[in-house]
Backbone as CSV, one residue per row, in Angstrom:
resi,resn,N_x,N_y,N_z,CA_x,CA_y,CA_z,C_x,C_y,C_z
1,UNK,-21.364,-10.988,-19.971,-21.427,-11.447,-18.579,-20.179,-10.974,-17.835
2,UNK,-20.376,-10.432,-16.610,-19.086,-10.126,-15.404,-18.293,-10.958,-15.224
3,UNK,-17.099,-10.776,-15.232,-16.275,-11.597,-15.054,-16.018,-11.346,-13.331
4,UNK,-16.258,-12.539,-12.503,-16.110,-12.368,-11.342,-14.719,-12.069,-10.945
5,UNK,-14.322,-11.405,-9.681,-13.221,-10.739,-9.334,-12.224,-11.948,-8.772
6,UNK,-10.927,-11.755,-9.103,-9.803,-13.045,-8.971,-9.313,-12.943,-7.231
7,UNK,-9.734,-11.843,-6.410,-9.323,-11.672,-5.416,-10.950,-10.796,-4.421
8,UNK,-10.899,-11.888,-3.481,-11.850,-11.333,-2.585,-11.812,-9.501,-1.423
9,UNK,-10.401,-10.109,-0.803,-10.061,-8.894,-0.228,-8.817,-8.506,-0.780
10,UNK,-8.601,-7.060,-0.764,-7.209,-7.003,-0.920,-6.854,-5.645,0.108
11,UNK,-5.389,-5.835,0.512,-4.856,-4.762,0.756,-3.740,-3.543,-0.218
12,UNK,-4.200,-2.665,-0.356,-3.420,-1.708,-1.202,-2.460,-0.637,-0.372
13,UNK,-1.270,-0.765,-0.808,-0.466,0.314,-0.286,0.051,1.192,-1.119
14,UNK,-0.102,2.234,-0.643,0.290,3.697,-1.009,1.495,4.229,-0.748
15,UNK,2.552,4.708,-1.099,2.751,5.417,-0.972,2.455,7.008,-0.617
16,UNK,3.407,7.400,0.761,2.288,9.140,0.530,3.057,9.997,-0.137
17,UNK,4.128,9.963,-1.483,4.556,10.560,-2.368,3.085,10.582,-3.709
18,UNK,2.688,9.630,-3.941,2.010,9.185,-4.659,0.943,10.248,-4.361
19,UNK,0.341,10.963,-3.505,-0.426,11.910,-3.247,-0.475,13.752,-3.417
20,UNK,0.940,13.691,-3.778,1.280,15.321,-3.924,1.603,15.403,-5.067
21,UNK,2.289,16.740,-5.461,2.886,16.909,-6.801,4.062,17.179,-6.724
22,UNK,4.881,16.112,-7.497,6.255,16.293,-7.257,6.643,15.401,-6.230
23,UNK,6.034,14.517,-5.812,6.142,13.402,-4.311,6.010,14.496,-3.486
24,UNK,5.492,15.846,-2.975,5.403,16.240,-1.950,4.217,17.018,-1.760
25,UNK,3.844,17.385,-0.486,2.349,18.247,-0.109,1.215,17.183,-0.531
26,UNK,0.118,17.593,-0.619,-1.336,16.595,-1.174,-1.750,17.718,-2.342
27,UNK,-1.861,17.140,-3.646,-2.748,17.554,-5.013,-4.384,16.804,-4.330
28,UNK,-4.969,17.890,-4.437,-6.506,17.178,-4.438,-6.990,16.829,-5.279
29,UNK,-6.505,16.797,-6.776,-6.840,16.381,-7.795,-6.462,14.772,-8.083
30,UNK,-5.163,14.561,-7.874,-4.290,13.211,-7.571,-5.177,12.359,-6.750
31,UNK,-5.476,12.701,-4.763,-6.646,12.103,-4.190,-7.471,11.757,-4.691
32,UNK,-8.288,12.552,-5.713,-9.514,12.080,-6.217,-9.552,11.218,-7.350
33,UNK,-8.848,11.256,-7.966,-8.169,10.185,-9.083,-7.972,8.945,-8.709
34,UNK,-7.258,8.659,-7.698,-7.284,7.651,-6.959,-8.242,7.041,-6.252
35,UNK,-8.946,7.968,-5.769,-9.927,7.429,-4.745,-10.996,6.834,-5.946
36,UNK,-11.186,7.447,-7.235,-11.851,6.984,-8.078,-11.757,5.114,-8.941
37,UNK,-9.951,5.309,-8.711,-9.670,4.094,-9.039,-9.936,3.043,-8.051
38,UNK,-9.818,3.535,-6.936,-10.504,2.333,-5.570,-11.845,1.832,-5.756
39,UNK,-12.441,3.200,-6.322,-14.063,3.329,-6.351,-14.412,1.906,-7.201
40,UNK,-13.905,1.738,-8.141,-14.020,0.716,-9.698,-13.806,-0.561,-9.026
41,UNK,-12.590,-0.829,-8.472,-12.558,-2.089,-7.616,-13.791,-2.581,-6.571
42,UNK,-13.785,-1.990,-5.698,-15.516,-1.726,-4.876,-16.383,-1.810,-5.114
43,UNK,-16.655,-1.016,-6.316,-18.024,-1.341,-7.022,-18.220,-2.903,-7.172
44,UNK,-16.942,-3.427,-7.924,-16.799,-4.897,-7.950,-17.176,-5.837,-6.907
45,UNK,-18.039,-5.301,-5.894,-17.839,-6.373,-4.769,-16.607,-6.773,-4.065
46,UNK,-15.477,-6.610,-4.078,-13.864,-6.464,-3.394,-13.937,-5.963,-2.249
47,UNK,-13.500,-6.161,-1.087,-12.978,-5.544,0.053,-11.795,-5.087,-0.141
48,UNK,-11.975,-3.821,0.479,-10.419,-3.128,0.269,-10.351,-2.598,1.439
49,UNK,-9.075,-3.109,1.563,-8.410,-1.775,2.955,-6.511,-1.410,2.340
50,UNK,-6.669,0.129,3.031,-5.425,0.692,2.461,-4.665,1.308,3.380
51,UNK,-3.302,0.864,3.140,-2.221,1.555,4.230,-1.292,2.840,3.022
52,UNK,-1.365,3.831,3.584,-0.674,5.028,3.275,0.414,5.528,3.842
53,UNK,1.841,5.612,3.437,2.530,6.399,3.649,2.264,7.914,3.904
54,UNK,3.963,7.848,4.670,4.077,9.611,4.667,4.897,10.518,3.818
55,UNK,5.400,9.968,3.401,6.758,10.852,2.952,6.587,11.950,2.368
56,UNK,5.571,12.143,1.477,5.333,13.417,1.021,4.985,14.846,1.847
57,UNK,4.908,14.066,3.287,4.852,15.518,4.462,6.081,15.015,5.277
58,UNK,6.826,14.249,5.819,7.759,13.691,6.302,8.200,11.934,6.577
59,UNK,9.515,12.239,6.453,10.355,10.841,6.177,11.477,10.822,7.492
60,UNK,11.072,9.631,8.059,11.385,9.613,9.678,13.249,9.093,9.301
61,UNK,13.282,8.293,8.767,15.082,7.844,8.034,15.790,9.182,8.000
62,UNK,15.420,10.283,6.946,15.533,11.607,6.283,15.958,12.607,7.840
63,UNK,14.508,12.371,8.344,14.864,13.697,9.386,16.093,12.810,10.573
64,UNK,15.798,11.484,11.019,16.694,11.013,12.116,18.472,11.248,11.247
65,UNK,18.144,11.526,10.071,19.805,11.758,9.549,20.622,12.981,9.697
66,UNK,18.971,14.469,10.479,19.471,15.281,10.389,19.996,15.611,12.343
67,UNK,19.499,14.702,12.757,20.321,14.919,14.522,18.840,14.364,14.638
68,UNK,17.824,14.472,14.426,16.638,14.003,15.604,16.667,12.498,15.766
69,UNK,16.073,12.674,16.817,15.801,11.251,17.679,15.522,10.367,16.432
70,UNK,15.579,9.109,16.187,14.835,8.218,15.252,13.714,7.793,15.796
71,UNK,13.261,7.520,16.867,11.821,6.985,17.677,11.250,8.200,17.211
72,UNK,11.646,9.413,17.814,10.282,10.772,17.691,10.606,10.746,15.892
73,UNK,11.448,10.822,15.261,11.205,11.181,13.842,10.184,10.326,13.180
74,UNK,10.368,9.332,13.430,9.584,8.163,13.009,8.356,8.136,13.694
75,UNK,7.730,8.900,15.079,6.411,8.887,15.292,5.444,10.328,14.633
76,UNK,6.411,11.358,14.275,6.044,12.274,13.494,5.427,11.634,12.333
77,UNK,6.431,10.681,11.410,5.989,10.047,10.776,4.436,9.774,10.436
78,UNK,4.498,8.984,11.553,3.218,8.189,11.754,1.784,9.418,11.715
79,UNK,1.691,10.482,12.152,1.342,11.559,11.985,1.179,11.582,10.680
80,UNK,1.906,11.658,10.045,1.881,12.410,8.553,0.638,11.584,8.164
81,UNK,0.708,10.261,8.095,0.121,8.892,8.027,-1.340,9.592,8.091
82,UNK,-1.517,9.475,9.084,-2.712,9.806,9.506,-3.033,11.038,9.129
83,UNK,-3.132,12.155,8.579,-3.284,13.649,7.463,-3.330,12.509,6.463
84,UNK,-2.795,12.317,5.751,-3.031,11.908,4.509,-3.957,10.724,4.258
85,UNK,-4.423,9.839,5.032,-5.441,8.820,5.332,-6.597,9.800,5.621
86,UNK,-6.452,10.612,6.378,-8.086,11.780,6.530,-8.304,12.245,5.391
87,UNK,-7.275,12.492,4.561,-7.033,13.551,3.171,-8.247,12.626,2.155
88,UNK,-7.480,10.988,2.159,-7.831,10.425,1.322,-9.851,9.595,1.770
89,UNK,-9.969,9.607,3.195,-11.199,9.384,3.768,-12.583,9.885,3.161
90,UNK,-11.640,11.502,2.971,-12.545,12.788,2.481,-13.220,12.615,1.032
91,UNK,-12.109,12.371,0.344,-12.253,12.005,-1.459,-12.968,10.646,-1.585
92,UNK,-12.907,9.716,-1.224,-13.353,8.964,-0.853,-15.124,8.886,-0.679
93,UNK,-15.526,9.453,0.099,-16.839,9.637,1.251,-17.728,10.633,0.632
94,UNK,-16.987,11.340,-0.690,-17.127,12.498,-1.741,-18.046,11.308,-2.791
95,UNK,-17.279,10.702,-3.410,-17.534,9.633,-4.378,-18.497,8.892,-4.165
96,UNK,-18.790,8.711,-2.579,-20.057,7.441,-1.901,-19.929,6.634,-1.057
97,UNK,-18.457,6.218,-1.311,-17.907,5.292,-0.605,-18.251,5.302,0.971
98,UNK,-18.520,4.179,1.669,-18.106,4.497,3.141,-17.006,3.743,3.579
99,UNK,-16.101,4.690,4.692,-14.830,4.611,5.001,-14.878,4.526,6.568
100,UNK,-13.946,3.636,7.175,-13.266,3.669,8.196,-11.918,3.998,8.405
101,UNK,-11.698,5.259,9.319,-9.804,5.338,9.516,-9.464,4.607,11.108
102,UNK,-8.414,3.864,10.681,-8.281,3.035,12.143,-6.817,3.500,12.399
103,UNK,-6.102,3.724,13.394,-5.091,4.361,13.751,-4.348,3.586,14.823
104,UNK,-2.905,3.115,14.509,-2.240,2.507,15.154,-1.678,3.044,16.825
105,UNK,-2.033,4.290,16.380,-1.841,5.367,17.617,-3.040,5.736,18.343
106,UNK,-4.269,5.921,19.565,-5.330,6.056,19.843,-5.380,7.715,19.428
107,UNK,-6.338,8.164,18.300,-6.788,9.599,18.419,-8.027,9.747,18.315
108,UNK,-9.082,9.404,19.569,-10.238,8.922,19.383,-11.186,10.259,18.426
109,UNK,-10.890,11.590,18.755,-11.438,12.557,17.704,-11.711,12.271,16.306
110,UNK,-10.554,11.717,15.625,-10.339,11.878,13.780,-10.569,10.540,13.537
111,UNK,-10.072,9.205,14.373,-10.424,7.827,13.922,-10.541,7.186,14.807
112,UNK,-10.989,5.701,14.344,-10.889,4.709,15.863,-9.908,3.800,16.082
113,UNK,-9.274,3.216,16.824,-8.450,2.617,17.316,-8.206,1.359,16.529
114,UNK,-6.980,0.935,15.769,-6.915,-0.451,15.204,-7.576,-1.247,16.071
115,UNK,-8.208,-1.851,15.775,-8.749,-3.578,16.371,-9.273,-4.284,15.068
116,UNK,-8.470,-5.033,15.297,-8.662,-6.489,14.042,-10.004,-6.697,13.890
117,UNK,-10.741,-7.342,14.502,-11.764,-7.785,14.442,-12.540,-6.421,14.119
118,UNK,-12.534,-5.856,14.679,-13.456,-4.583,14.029,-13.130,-3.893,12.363
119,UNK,-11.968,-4.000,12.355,-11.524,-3.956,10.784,-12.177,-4.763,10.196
120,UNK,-12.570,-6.441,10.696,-12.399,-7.062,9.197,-13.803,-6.736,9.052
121,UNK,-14.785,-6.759,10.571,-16.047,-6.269,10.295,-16.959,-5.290,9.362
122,UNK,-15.699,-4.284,9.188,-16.226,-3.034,8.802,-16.007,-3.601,6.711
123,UNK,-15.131,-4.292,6.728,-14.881,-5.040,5.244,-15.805,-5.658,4.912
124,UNK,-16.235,-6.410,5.706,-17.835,-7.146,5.215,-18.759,-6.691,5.179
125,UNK,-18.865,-5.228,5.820,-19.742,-4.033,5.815,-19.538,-3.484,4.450
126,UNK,-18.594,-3.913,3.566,-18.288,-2.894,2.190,-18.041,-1.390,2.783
127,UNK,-17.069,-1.645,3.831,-16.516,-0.231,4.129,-15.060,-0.002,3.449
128,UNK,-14.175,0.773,3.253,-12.974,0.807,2.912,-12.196,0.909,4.087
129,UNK,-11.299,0.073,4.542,-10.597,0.568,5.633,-9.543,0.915,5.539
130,UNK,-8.779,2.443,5.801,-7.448,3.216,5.622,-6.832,2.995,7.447
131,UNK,-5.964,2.264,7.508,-5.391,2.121,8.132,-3.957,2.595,8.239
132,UNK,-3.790,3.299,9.233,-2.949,4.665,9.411,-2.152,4.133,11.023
133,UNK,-0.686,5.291,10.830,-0.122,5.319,11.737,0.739,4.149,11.703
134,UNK,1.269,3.632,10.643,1.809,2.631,10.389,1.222,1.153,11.132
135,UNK,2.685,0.933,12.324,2.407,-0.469,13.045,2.421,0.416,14.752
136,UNK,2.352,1.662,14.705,2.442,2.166,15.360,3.825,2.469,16.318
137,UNK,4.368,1.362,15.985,5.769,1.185,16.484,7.081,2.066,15.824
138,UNK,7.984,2.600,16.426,9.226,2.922,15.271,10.770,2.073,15.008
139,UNK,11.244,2.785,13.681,11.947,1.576,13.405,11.430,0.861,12.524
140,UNK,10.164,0.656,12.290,9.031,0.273,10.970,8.485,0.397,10.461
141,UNK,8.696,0.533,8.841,8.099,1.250,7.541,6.656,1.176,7.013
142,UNK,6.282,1.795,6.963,4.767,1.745,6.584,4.930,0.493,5.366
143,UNK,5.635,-0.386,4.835,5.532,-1.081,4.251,5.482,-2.247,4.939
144,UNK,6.358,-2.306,5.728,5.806,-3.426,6.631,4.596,-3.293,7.830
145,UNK,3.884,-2.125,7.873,2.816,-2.338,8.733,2.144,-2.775,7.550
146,UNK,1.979,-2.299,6.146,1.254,-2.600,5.357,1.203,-4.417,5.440
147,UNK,2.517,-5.063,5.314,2.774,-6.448,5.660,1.736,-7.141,6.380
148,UNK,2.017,-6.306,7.683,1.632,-7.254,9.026,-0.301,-6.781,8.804
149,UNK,-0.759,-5.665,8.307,-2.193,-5.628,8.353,-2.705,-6.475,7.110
150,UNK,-2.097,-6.837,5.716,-2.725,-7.483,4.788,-3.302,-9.088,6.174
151,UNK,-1.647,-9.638,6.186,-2.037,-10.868,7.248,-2.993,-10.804,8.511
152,UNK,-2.950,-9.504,8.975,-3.757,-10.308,10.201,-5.494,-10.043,9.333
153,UNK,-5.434,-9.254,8.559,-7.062,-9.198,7.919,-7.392,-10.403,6.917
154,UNK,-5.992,-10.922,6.856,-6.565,-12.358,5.666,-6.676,-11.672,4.380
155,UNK,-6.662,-10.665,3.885,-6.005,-10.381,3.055,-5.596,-11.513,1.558
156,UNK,-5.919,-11.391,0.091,-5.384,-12.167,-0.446,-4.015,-11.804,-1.276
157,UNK,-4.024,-10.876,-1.153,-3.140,-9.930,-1.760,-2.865,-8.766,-1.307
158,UNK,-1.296,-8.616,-1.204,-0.883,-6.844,-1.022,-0.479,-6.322,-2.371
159,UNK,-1.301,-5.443,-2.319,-1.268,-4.707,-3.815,-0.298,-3.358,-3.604
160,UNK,0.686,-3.484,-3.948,2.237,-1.924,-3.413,2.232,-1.252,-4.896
161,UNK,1.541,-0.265,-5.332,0.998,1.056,-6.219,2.876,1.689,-5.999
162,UNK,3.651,1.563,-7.104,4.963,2.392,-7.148,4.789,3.413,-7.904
163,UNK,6.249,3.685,-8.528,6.219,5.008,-9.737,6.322,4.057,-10.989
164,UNK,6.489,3.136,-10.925,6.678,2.094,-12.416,6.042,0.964,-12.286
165,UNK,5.905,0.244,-12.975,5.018,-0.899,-14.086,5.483,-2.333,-13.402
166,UNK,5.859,-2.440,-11.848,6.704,-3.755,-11.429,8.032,-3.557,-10.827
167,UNK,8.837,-4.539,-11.002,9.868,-4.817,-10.036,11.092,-5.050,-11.274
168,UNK,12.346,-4.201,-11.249,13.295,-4.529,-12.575,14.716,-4.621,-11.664
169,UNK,15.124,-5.113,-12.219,16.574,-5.273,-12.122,17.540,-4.335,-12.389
170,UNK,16.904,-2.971,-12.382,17.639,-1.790,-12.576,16.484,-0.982,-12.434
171,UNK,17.390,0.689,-11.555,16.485,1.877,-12.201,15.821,2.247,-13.094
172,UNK,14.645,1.936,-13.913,14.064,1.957,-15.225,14.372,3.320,-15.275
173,UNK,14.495,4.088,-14.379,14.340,5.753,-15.128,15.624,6.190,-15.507
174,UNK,17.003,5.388,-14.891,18.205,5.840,-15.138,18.694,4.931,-16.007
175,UNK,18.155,3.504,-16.532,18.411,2.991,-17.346,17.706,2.320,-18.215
176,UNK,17.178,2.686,-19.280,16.570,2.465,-20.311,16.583,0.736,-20.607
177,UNK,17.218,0.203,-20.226,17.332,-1.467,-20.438,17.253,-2.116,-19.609
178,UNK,16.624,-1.212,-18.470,16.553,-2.584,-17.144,15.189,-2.990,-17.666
179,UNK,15.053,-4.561,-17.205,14.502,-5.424,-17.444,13.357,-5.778,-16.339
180,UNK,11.851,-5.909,-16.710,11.294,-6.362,-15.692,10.877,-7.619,-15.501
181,UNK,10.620,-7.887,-14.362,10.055,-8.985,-14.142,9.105,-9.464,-13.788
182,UNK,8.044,-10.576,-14.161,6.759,-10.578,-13.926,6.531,-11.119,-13.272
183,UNK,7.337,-12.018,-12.572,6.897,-13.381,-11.534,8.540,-13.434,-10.287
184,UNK,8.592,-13.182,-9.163,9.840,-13.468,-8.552,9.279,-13.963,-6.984
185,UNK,10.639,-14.926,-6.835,9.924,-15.561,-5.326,10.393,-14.720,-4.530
186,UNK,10.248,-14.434,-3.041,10.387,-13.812,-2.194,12.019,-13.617,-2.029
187,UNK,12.498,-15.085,-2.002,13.795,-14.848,-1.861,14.771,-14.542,-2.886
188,UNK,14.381,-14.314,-4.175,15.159,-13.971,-5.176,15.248,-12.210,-5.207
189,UNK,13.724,-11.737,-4.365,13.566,-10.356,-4.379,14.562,-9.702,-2.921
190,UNK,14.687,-10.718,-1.714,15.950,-10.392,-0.820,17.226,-10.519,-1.475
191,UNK,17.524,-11.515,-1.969,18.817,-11.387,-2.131,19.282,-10.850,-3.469
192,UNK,18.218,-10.311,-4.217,18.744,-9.054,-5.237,18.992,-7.060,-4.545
193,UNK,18.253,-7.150,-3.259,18.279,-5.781,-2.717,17.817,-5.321,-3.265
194,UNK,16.495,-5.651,-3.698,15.687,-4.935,-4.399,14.893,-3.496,-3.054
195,UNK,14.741,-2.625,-4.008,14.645,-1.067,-3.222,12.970,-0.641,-2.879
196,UNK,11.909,-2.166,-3.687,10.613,-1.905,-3.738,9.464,-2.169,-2.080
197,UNK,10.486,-2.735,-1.252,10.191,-3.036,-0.710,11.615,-3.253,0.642
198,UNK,11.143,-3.058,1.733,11.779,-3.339,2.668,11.898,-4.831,3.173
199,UNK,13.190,-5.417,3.361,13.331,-6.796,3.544,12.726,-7.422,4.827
200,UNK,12.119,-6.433,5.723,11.828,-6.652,7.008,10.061,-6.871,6.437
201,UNK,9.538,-6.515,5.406,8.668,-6.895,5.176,8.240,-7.291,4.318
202,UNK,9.367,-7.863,3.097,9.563,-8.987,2.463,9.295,-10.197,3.077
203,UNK,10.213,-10.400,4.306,10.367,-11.458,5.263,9.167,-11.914,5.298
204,UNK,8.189,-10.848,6.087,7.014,-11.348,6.703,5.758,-11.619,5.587
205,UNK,6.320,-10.977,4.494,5.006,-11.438,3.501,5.409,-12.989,3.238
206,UNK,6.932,-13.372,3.476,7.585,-14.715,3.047,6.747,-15.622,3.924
207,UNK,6.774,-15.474,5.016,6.545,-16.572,6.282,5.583,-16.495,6.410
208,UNK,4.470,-15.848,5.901,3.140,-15.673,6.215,2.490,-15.772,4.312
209,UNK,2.872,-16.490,3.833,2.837,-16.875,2.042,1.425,-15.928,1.513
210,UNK,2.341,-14.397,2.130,1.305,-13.497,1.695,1.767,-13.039,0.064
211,UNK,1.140,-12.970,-1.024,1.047,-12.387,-2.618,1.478,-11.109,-2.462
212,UNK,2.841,-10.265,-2.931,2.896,-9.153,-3.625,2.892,-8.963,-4.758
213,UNK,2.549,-7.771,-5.278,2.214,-7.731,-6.401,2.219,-5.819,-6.515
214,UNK,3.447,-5.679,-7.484,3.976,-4.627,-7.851,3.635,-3.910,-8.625
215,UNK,2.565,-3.016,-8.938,2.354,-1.979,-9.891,2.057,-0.677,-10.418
216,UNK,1.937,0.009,-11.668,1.830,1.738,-11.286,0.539,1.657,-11.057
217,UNK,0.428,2.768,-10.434,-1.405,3.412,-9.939,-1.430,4.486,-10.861
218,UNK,-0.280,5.077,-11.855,-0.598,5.917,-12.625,-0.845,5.072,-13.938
219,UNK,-1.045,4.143,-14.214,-1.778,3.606,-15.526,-3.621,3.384,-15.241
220,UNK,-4.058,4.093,-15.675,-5.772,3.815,-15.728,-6.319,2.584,-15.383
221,UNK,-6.936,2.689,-14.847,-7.791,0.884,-14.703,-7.049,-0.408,-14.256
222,UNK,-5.526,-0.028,-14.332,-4.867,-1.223,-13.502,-4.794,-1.715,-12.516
223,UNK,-5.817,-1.296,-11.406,-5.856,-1.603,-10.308,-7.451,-2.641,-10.269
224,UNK,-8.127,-2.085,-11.819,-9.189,-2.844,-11.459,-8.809,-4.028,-12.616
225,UNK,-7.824,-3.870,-13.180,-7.307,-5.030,-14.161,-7.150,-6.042,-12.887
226,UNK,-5.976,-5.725,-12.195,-5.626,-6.835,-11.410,-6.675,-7.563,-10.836
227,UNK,-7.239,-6.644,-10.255,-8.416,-7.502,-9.506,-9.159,-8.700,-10.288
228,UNK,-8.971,-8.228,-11.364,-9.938,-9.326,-12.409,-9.886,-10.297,-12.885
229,UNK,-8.076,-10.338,-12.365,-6.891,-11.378,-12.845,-6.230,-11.172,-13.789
230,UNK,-6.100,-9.632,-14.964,-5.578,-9.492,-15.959,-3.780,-9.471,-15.548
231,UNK,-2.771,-9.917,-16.564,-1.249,-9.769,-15.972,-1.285,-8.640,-16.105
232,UNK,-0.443,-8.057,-15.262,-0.120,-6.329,-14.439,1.093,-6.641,-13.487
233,UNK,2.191,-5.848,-13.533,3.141,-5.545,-13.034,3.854,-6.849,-12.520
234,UNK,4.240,-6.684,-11.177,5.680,-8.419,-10.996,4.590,-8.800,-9.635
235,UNK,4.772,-10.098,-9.767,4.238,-10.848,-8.353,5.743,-11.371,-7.670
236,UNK,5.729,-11.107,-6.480,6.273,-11.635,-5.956,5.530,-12.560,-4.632
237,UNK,5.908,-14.265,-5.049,5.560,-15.280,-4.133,6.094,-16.032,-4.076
238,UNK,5.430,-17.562,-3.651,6.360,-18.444,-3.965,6.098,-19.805,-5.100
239,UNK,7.100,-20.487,-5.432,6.378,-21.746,-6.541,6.718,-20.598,-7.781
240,UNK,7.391,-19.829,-8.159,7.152,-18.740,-9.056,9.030,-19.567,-9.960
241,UNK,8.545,-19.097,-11.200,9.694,-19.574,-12.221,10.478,-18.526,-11.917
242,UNK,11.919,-18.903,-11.860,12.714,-17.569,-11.469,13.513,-17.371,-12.815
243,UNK,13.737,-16.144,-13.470,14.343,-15.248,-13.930,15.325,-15.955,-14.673
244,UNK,16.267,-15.922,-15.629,17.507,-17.099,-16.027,18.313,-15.224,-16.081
């Protein structure tokens, strides 16, 4: 017998390193891999909608360090966003899936315009919704638009896909003994400076007692583990045993 799914909707964020080879450009092989692992969740009956980074075509921090504006670097940004949300629409729509791209920026040609209510619509439709262009605003990381869209869709979970297995108390790749953790409250994850997440949308997952939940997208089936309720990577919420 099926074991029914532990989470109704979720939001998943991407990284757009996570899409190329080497964190940069788009592998179409990588897309489709992924889009396959979405596929498994879905099948499940799950609503999913997904916010994607850019970085693997540009990083608005990166370029405003080299003389450009930070507003225009950061709306380039948002651009990238949106290529790599079409990228992933494609692989996607390949597989069966049907997809909506909603865009924080109006480009009525390639997608349609964020509106809430039409998002959550298209979720109860068993559509996937890739929501692009961050918050549209600059100055703010596709991790925190990811933030602010889990909440306003109700959302039960933001699911943040890294390069490792959770949230540690050290570089796992530069140090062989950092330690992870499976359970941390919001505020133990601010005031460690932890690098998984931006505190501006730490905050808002805090005040809005939205579920993170930290894990690789390069381990097989862990995305449809979680869903199922299997333990996978670090939660960060609140009511959570902290760390000694």
């Amino acid at each position: 017998m099926s074991v029914e799914p532990k989470y109704r909707r979720i939001l998943l964020k991407l990284s757009g390193e996570a899409l190329g080879s080497q964190g940069s450009g788009i592998d179409a092989e990588t897309v489709r891999r992924i889009a396959e692992e979405v596929k498994r969740v879905h099948d499940l009956g799950v609503e999913v909608a997904m916010v994607i980074g850019g970085g693997n075509m540009w990083r608005g921090a990166d370029a405003a360090a080299t003389g450009i504006d930070r507003g225009t670097a950061d709306y380039v940004g948002m651009l990238a966003t949106v290529m790599n949300s079409l990228v992933m629409q494609d692989a996607m729509e390949k597989l069966g899936i049907s997809t909506r791209v909603q865009t924080a920026i109006e480009m009525p040609p390639v997608a349609e315009p964020f509106i809430r209510r039409r998002a959550v619509r298209h979720l109860e439709k068993r559509r996937v919704v890739i929501l692009a262009a961050g918050s549209g605003n600059p100055f703010f990381t596709t991790d925190t638009a990811a933030a602010l869209r889990a909440i306003e869709l109700n959302a039960q979970v933001l699911l943040k896909a890294t390069k490792v297995d959770g949230i540690y108390d050290d570089d796992p790749m530069r140090n062989p003994n950092a330690r992870r953790f499976s359970e941390l409250s919001y505020m133990k994850a601010l005031n460690m400076g932890l690098k998984v997440m931006d505190s501006t949308a730490l905050s808002l997952c805090k005040d809005n007692n939205m579920p993170i939940l930290v894990f690789s997208l390069h381990q097989s089936g862990a995305l449809e583990a979680i869903v199922r309720g299997e333990k996978y990577g670090t939660l960060v919420s609140t009511d959570v045993k902290e760390p000694v």
